[in-house]
Backbone as CSV, one residue per row, in Angstrom:
resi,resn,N_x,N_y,N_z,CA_x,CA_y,CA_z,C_x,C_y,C_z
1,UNK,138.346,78.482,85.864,139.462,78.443,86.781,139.952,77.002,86.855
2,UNK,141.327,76.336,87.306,141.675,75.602,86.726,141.467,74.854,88.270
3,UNK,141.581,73.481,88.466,141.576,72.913,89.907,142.402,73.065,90.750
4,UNK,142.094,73.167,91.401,143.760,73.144,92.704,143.530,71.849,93.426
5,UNK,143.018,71.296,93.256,143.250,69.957,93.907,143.265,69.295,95.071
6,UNK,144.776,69.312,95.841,144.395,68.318,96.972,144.944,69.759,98.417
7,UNK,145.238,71.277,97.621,145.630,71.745,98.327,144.393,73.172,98.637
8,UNK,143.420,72.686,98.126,141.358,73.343,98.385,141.863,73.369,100.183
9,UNK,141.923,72.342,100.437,141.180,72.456,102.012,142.213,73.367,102.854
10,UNK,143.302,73.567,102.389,144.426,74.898,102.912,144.277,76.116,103.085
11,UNK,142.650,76.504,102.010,143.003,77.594,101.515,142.237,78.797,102.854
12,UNK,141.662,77.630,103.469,140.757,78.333,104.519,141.925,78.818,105.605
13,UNK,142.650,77.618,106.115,143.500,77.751,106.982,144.537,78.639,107.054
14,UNK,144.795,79.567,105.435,145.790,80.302,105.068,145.136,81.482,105.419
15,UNK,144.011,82.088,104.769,143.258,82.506,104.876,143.288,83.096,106.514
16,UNK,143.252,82.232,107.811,142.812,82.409,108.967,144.389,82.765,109.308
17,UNK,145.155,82.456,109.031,146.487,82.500,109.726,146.657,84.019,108.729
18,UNK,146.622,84.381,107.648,147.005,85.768,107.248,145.797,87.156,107.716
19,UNK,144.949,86.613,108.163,144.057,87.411,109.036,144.337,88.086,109.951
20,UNK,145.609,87.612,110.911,146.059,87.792,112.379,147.101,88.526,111.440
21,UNK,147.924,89.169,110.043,149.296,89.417,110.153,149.123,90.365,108.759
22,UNK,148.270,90.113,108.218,148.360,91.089,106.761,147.836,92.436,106.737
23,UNK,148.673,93.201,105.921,147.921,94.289,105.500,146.512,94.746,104.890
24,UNK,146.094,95.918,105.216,144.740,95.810,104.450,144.446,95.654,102.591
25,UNK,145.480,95.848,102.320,145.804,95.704,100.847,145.866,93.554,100.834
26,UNK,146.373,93.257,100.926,146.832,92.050,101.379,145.132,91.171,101.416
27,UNK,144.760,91.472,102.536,143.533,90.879,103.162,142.297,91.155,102.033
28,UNK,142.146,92.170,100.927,141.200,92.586,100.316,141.595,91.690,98.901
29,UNK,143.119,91.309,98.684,143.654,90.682,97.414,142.658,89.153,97.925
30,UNK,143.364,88.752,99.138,142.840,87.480,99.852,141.208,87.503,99.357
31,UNK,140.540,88.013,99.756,139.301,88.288,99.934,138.542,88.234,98.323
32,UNK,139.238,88.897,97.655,138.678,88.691,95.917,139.194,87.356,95.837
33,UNK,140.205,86.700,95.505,140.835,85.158,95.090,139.556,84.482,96.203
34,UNK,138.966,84.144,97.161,138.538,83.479,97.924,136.909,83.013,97.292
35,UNK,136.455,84.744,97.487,135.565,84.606,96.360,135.276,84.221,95.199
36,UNK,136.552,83.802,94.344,136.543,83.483,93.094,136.296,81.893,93.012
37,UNK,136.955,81.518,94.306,137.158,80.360,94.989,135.541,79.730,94.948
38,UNK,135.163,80.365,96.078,133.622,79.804,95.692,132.789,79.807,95.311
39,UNK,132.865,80.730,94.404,132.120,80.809,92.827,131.714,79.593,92.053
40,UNK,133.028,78.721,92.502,133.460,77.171,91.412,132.705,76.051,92.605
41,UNK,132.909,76.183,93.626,132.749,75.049,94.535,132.473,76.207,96.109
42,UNK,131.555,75.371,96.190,131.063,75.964,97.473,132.069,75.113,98.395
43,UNK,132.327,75.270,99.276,133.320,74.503,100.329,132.616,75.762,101.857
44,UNK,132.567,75.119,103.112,131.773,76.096,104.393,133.068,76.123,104.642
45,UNK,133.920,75.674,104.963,135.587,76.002,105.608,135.619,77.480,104.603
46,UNK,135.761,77.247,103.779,136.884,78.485,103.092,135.463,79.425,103.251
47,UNK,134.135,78.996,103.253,133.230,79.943,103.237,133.323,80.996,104.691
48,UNK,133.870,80.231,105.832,133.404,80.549,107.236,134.809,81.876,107.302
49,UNK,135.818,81.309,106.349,137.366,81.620,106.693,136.768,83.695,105.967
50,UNK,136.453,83.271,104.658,135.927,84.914,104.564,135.147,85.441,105.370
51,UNK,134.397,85.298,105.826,133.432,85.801,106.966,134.419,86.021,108.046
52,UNK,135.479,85.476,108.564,136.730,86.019,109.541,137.332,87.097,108.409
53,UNK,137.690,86.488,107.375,138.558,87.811,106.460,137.955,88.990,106.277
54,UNK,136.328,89.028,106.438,135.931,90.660,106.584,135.324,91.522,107.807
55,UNK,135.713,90.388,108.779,136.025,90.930,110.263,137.174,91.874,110.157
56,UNK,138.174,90.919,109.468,139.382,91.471,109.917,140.073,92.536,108.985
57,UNK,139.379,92.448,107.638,139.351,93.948,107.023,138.804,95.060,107.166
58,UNK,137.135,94.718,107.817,136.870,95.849,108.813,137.350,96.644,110.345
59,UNK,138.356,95.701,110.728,138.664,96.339,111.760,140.029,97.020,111.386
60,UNK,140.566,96.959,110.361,142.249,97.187,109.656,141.696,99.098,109.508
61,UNK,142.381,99.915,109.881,142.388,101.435,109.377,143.046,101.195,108.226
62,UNK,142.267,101.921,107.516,142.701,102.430,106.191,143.958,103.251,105.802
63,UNK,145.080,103.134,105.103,146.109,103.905,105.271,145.997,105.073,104.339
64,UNK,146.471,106.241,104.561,146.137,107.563,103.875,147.712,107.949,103.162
């Protein structure tokens, strides 16, 4: 994966702000990229930010 650079430490904060507003489709895309995320580099911000992102995909109903 290629670096992202000086815009890493955002990714948590994006992360927390699309938590409160996205779809469950949305939040699960979030949720794979995040992971991929710290696969490469451990970072606890973006680590803490998924641990809110699967709060908040578990509480999302599933659409039928």
């Amino acid at each position: 994966m290629t670096s992202s650079g000086t815009i890493r430490p955002l990714y948590g904060v994006i992360i927390r702000d699309k938590c409160k507003s996205a779809d469950l489709n949305t939040l699960m895309a979030y949720r794979t990229v995040a992971q991929d995320l710290l696969k490469d580099h451990q970072d606890k911000d973006l680590a803490d930010a998924v641990k809110e992102l699967d709060h908040a995909i578990a509480a999302k109903p599933a659409k039928k």
